[in-house]
N, C-alpha and C positions, 0 to 999 in steps of 0.2 A: 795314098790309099785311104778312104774312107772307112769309118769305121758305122754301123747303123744298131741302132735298138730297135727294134720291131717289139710293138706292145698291140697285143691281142685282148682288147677289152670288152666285152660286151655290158652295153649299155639297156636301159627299158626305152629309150627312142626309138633305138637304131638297133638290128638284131647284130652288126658288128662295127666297129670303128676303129682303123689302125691307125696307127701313129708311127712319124722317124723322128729317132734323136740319136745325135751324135753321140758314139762313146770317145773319150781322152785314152787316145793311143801316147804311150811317152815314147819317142824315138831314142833310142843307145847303141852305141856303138856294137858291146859286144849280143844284145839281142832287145829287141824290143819290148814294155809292157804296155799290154791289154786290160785297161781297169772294167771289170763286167759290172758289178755290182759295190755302191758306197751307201754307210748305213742310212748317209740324208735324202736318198732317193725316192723322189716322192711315190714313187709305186711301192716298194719297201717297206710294207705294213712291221712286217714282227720277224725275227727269225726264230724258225724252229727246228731244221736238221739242213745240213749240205751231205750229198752223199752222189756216188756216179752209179749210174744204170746202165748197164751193156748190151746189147744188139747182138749177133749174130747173123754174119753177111745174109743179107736177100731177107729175112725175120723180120716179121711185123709181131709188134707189140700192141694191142688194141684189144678191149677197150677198158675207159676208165675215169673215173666218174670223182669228184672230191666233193662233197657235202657243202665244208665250209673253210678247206688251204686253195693258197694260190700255190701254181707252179712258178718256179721261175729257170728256163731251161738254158742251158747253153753248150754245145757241140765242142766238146774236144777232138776225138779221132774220127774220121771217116767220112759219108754221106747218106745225109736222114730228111725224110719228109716226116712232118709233123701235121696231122689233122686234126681239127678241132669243129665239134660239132654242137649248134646250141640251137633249138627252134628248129629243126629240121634242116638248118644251111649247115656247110662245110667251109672251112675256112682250111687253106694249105700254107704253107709255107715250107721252103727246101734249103736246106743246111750244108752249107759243106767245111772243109777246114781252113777255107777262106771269106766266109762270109761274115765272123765274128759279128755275129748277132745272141740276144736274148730274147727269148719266146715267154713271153707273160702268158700263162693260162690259167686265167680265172677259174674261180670256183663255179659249181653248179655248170657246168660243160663236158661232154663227152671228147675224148681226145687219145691217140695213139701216134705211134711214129712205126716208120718201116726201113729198115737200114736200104738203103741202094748202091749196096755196090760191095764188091768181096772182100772186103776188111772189116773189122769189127767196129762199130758203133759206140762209142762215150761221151755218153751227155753227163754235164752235173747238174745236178738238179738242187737248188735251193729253195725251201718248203717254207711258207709261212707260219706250219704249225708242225710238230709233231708227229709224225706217221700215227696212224691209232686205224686199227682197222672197220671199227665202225665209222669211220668217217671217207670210206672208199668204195666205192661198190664197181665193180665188172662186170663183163659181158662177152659172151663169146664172139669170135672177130665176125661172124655170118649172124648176129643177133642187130646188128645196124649193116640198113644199105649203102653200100661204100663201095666204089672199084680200085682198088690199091693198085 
């Protein structure tokens, strides 16, 4: 089984540019680990809070907006699509508890997630900086054109 990092960078070239890179799965007898994040990772600016955010089956969470943190996401229970919005494009990507991926979502981008499917949604989320609520701004989910 492959293991994929999905990084969500927007660039001033390019309004997006994905990237894959292998995550180090260690195989064990009595269960496997999954390494997400190591402090030397060159995406891995700073740490500032880990913390999990919950969904509620069919519930979208959108929208939201970080001044100046990165996100850095990753699926524990369920299945999530993740949009990210920057310059008017959208950018998707869909999560499930086999895809063992990480969703880098730069700062200055609009972005929500929509649980799909009837179990509960847990992402952790690993924050560059701090929660501080002047540094977040939202929007009501019908205040950007989006078909969920």
């Amino acid at each position: 089984m492959s293991i994929q990092l999905i990084k969500l960078i927007f660039t001033k070239k390019k309004s997006n540019k994905m990237k894959v890179i292998k995550l180090k799965q260690i195989k064990q007898k009595k269960g496997n680990l999954l390494k997400i994040i190591k402090k030397d990772d060159s995406f891995l600016n700073s740490f500032g809070e880990l913390y999990i955010s919950e969904i509620k089956p069919y519930q979208i969470k959108a929208w939201r907006y970080h001044k100046t943190s990165m996100q850095n996401i990753f699926l524990i229970d369920g299945k999530c699509k993740i949009v990210c919005q920057k310059k008017k494009k959208f950018l998707e990507i869909k999560l499930s508890e086999n895809s063992f991926k990480l969703v880098i979502i730069p700062k200055k981008c609009w972005y929500g997630f929509k649980n799909e499917s009837s179990k509960k949604v847990r992402l952790l989320n690993l924050s560059d900086k701090k929660f501080s609520e002047r540094d977040i701004i939202r929007k009501e989910l019908n205040l950007i054109e989006y078909n969920w």
